[in-house]
N, CA, C and O atoms as a GROMACS GRO file, in nm:
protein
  424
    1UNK      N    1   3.178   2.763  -6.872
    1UNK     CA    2   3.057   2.735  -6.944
    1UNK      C    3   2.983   2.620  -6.879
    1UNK      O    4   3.050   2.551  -6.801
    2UNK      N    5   2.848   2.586  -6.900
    2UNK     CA    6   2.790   2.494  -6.828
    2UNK      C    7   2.758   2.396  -6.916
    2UNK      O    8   2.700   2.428  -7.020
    3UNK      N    9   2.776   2.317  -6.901
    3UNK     CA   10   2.734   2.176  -6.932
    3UNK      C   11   2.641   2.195  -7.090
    3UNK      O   12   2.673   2.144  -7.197
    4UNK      N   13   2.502   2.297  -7.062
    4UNK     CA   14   2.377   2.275  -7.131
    4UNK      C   15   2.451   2.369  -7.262
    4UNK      O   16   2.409   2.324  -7.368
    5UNK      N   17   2.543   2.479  -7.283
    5UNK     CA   18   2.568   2.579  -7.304
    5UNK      C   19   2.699   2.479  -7.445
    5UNK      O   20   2.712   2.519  -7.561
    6UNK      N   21   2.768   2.365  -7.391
    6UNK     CA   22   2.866   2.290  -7.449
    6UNK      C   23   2.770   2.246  -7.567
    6UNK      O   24   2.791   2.273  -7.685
    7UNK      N   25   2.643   2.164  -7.511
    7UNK     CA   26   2.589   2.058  -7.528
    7UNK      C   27   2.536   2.156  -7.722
    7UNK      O   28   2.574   2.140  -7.839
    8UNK      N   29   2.430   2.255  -7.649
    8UNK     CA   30   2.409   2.350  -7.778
    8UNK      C   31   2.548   2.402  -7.892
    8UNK      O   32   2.541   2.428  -8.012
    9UNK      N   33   2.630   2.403  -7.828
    9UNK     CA   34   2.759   2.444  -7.906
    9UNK      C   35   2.771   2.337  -8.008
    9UNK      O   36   2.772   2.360  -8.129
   10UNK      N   37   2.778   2.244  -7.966
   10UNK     CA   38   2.814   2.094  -8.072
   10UNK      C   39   2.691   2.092  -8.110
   10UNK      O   40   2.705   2.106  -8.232
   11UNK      N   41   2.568   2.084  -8.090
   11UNK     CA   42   2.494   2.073  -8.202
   11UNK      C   43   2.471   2.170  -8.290
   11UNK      O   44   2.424   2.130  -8.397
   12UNK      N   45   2.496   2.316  -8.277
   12UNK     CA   46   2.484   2.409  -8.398
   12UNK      C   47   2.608   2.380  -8.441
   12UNK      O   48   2.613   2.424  -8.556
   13UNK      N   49   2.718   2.327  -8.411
   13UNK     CA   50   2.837   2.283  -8.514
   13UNK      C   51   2.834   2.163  -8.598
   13UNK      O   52   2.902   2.146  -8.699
   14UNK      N   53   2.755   2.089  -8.550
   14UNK     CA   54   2.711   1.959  -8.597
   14UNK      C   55   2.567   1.974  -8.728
   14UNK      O   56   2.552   1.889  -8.816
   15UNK      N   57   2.501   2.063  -8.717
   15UNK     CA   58   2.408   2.152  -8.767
   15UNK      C   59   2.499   2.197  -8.916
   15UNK      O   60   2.498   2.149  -9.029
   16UNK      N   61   2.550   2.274  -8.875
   16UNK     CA   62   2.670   2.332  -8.955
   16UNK      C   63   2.717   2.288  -9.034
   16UNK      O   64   2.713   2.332  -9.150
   17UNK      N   65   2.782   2.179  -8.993
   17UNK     CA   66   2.846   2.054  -9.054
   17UNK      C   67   2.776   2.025  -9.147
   17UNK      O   68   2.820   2.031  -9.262
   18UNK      N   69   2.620   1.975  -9.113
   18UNK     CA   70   2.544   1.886  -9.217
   18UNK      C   71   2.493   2.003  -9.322
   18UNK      O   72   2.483   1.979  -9.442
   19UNK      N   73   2.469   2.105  -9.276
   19UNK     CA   74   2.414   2.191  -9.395
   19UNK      C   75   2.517   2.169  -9.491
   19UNK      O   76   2.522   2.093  -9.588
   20UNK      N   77   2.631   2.283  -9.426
   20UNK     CA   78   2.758   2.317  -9.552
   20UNK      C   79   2.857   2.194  -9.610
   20UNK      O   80   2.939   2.208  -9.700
   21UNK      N   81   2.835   2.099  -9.552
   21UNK     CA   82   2.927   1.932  -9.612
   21UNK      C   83   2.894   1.872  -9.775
   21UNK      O   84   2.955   1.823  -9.870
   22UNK      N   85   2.774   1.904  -9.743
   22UNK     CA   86   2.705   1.844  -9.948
   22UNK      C   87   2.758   1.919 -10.055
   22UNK      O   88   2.801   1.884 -10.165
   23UNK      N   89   2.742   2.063  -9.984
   23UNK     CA   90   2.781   2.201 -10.065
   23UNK      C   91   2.936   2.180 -10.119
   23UNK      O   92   2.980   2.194 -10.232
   24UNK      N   93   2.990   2.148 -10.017
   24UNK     CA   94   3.147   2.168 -10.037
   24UNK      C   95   3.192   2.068 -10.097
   24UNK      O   96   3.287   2.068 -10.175
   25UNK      N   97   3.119   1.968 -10.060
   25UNK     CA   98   3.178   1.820 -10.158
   25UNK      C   99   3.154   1.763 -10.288
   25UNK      O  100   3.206   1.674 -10.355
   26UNK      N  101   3.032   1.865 -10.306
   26UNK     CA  102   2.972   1.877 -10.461
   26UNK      C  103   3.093   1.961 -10.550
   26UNK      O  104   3.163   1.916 -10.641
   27UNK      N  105   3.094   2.090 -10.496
   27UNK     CA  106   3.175   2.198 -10.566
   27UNK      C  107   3.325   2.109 -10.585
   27UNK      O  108   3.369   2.107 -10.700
   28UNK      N  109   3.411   2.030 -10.467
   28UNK     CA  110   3.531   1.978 -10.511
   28UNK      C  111   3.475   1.832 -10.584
   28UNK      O  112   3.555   1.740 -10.596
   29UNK      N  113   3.360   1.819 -10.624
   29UNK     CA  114   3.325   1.660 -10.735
   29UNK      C  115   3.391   1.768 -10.840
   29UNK      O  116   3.494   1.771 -10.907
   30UNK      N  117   3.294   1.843 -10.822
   30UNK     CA  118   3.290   1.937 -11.001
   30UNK      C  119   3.436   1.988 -11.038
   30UNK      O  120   3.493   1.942 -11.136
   31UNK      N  121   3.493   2.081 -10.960
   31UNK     CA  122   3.603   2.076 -10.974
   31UNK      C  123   3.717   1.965 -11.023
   31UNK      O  124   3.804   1.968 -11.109
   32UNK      N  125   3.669   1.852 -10.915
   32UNK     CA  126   3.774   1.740 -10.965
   32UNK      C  127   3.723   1.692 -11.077
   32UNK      O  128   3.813   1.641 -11.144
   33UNK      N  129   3.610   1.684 -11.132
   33UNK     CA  130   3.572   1.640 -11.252
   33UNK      C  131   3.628   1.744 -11.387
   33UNK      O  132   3.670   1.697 -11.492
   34UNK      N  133   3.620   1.862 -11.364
   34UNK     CA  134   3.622   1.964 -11.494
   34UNK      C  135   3.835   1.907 -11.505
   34UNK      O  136   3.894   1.907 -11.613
   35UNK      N  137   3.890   1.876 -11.396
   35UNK     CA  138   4.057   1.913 -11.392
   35UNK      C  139   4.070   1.766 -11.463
   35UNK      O  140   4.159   1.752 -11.547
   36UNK      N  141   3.975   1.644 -11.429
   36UNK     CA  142   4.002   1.567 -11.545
   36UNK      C  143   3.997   1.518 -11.657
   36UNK      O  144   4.066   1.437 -11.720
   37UNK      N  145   3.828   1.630 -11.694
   37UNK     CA  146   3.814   1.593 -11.833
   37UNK      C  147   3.963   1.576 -11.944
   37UNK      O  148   4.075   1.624 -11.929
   38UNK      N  149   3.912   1.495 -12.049
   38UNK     CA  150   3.952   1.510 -12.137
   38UNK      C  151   3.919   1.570 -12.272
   38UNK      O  152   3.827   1.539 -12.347
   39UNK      N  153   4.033   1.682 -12.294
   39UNK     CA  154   3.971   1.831 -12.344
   39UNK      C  155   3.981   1.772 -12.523
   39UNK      O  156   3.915   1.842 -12.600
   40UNK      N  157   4.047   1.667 -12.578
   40UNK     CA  158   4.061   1.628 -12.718
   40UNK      C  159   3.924   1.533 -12.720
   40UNK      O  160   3.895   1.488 -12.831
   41UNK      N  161   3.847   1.502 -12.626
   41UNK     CA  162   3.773   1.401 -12.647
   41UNK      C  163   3.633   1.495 -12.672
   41UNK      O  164   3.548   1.472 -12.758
   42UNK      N  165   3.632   1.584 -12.594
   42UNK     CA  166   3.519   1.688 -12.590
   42UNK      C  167   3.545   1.751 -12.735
   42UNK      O  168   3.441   1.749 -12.800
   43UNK      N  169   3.667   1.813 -12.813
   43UNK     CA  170   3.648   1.847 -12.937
   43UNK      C  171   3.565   1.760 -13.013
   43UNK      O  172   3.492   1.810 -13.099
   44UNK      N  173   3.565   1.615 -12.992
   44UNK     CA  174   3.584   1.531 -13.116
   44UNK      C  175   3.468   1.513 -13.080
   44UNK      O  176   3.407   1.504 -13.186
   45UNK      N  177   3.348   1.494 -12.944
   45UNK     CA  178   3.217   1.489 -12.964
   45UNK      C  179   3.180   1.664 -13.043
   45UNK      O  180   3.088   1.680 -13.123
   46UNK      N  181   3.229   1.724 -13.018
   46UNK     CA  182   3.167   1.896 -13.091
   46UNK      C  183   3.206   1.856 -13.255
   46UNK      O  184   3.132   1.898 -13.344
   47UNK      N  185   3.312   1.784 -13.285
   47UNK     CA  186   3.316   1.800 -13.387
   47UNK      C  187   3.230   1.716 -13.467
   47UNK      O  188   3.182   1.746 -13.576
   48UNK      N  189   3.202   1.539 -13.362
   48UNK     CA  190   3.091   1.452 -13.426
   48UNK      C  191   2.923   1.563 -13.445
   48UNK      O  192   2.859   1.566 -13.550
   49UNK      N  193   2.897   1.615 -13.360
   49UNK     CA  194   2.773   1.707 -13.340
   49UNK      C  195   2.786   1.791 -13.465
   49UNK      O  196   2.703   1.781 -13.555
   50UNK      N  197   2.884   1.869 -13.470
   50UNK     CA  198   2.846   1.948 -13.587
   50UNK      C  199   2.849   1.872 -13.776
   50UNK      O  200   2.800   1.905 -13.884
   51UNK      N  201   2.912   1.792 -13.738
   51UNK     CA  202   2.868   1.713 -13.864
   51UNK      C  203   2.728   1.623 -13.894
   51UNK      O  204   2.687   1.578 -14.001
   52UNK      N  205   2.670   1.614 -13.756
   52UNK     CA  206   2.552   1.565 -13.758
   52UNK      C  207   2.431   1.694 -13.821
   52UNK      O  208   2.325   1.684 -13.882
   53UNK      N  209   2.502   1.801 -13.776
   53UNK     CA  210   2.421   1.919 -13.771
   53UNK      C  211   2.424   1.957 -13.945
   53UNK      O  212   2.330   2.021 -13.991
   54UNK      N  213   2.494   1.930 -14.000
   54UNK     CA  214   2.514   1.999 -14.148
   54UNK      C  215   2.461   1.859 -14.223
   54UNK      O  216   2.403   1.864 -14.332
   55UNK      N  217   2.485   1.744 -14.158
   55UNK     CA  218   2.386   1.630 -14.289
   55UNK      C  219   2.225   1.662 -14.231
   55UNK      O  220   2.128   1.662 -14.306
   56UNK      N  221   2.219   1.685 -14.108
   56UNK     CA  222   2.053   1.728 -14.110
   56UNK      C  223   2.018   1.801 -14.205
   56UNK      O  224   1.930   1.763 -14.282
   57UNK      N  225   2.084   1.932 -14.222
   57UNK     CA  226   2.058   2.046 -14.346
   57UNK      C  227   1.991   1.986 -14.465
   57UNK      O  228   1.904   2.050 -14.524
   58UNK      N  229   2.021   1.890 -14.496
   58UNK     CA  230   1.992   1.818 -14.659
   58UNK      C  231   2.100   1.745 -14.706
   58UNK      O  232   2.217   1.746 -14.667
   59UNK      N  233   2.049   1.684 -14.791
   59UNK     CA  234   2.184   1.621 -14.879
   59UNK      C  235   2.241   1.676 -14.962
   59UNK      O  236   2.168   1.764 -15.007
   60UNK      N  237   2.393   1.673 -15.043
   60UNK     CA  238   2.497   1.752 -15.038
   60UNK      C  239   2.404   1.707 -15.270
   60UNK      O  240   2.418   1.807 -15.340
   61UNK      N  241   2.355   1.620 -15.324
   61UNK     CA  242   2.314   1.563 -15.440
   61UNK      C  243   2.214   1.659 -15.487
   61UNK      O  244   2.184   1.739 -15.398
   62UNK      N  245   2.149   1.678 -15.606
   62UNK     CA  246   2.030   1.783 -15.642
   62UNK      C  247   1.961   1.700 -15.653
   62UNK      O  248   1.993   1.586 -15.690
   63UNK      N  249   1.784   1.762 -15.606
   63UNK     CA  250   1.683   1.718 -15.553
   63UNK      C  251   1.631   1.672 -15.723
   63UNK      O  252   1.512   1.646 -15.735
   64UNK      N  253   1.676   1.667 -15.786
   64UNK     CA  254   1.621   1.654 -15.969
   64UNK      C  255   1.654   1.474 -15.936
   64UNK      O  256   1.567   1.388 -15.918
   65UNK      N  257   1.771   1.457 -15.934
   65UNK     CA  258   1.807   1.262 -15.861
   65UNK      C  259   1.707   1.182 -15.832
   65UNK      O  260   1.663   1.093 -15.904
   66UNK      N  261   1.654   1.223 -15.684
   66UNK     CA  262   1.571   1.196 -15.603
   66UNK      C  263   1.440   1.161 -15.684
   66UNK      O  264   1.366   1.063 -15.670
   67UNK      N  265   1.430   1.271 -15.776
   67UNK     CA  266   1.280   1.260 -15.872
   67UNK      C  267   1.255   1.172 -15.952
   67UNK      O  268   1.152   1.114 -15.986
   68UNK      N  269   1.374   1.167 -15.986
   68UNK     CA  270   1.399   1.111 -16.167
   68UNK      C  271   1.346   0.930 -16.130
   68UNK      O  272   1.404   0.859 -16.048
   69UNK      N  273   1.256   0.899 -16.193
   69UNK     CA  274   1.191   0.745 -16.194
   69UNK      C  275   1.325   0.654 -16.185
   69UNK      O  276   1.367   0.572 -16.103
   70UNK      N  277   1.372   0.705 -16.309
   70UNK     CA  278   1.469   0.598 -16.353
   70UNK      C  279   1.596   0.559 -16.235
   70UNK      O  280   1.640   0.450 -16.201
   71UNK      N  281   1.626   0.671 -16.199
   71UNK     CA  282   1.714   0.671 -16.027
   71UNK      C  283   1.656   0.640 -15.941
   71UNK      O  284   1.715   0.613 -15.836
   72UNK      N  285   1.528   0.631 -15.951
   72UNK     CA  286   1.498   0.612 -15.752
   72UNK      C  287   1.494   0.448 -15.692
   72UNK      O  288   1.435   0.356 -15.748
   73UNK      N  289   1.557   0.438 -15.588
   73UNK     CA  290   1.586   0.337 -15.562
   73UNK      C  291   1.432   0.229 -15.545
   73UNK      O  292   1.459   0.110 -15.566
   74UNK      N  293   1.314   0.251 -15.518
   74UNK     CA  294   1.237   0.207 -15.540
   74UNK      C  295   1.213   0.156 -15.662
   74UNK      O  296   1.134   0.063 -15.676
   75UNK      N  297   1.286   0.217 -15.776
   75UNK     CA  298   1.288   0.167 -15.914
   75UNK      C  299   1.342   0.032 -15.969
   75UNK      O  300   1.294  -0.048 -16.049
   76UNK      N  301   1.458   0.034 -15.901
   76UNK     CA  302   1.584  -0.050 -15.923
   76UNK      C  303   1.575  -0.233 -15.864
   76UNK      O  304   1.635  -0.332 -15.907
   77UNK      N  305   1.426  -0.212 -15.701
   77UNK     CA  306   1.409  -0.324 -15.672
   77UNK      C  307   1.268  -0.367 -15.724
   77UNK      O  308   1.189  -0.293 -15.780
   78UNK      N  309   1.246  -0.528 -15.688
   78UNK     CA  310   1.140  -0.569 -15.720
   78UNK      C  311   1.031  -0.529 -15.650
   78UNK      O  312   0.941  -0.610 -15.634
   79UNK      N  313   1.022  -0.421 -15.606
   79UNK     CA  314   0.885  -0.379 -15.493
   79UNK      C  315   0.794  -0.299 -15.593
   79UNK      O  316   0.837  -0.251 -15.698
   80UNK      N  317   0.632  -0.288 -15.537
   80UNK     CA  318   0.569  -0.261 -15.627
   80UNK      C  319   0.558  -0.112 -15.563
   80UNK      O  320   0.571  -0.095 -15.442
   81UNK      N  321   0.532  -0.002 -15.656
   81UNK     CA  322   0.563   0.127 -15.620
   81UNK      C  323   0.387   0.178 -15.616
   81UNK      O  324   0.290   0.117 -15.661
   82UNK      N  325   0.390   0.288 -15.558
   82UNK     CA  326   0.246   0.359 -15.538
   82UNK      C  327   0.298   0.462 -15.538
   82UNK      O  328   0.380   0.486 -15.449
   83UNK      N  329   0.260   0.592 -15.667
   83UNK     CA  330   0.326   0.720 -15.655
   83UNK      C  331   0.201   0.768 -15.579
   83UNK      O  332   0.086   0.726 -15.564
   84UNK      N  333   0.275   0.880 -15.534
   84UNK     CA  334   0.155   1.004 -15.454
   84UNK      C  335   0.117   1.075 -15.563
   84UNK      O  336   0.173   1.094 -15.671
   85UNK      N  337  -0.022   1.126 -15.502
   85UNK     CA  338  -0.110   1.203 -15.584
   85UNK      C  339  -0.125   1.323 -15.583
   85UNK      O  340  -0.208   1.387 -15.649
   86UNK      N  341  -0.012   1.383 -15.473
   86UNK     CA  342   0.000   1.481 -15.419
   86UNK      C  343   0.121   1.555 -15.471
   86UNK      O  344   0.114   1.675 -15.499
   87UNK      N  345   0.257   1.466 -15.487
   87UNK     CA  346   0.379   1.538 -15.486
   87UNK      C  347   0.458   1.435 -15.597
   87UNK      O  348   0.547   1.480 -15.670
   88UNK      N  349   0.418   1.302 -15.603
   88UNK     CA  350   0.458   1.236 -15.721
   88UNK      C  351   0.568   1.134 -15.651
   88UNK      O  352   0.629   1.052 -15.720
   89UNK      N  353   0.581   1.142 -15.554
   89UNK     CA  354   0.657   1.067 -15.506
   89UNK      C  355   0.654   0.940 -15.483
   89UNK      O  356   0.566   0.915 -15.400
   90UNK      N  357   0.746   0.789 -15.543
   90UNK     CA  358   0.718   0.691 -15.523
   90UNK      C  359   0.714   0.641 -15.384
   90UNK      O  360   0.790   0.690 -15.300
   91UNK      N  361   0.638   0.557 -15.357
   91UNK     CA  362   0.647   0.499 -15.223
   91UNK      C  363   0.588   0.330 -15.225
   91UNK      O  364   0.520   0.269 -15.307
   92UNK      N  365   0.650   0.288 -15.093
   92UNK     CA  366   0.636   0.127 -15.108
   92UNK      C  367   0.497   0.079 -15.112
   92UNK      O  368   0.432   0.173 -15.067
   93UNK      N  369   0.411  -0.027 -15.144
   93UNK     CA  370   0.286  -0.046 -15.186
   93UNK      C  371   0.223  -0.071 -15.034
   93UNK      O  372   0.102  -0.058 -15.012
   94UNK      N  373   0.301  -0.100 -14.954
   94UNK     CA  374   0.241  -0.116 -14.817
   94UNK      C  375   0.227  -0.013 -14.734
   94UNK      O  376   0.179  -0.025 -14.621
   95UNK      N  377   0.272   0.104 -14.786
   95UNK     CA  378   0.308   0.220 -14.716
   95UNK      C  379   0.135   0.298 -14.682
   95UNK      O  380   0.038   0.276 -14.756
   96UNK      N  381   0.131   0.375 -14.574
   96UNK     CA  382  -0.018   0.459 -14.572
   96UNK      C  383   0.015   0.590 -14.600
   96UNK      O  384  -0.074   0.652 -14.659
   97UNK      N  385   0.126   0.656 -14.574
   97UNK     CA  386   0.123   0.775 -14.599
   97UNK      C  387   0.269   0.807 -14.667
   97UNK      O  388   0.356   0.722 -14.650
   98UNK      N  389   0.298   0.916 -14.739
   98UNK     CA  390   0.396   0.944 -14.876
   98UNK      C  391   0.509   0.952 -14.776
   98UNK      O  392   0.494   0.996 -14.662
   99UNK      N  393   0.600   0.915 -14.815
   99UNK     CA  394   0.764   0.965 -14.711
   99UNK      C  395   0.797   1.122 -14.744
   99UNK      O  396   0.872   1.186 -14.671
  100UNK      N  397   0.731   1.184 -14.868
  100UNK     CA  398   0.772   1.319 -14.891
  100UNK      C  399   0.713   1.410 -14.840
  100UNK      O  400   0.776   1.499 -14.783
  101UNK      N  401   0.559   1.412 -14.849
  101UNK     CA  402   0.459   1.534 -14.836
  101UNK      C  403   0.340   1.495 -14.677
  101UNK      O  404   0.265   1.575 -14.622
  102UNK      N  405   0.369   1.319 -14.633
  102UNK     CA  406   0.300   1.284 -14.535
  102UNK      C  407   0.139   1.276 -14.590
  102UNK      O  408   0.060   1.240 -14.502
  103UNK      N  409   0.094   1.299 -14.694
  103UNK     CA  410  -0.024   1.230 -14.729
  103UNK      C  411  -0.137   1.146 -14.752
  103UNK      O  412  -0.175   1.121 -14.867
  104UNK      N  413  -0.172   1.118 -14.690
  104UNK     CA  414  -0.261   0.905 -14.696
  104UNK      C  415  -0.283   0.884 -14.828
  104UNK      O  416  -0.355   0.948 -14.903
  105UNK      N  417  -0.202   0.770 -14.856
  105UNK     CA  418  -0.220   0.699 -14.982
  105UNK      C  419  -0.333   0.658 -14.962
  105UNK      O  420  -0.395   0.663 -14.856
  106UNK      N  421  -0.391   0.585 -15.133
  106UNK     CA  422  -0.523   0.547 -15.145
  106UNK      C  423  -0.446   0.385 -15.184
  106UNK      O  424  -0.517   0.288 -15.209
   0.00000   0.00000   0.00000
């Protein structure tokens, strides 16, 4: 072989090299990453998630509570209340719009 013929050899191997090297060293990250997770820790975030997912749903209390003057926690402190005119809902006197229905207070 001649000299010029070597010279091209090592650089399409060197070529080679740099393409397929990221590829291969990514795939054994991932690999080495999936062989060390820890598989009780991953339940326990699925299991934190799905309990996040069922208090989003609503609260577990009947919405009659929530209504009732005499229960609502706005009741109980010294703050001055502004019901809505819309849905009846108390809200704080500084407030612009209802926490229930999103309405602009007057």
């Amino acid at each position: 072989m001649a000299l010029g013929q070597v010279e091209l050899a090592l650089r399409v191997i060197a070529g080679l090299f740099v393409i397929v090297a990221p590829t291969l060293l990514f795939l054994g990250l991932w690999r080495g990453l999936e062989a060390m997770r820890d598989d009780e820790l991953i339940q326990q975030v699925h299991q934190h998630a799905e309990m996040q997912d069922q208090s989003l749903t609503g609260p577990d209390w009947p919405a009659d509570a929530i209504l009732d003057d005499e229960s609502s926690p706005l009741s109980e402190t010294s703050l001055s209340v502004v019901t809505c005119a819309t849905c009846g809902t108390p809200n704080m006197e500084d407030a612009s719009y209802c926490q229930e229905c999103l309405t602009e207070l007057e």
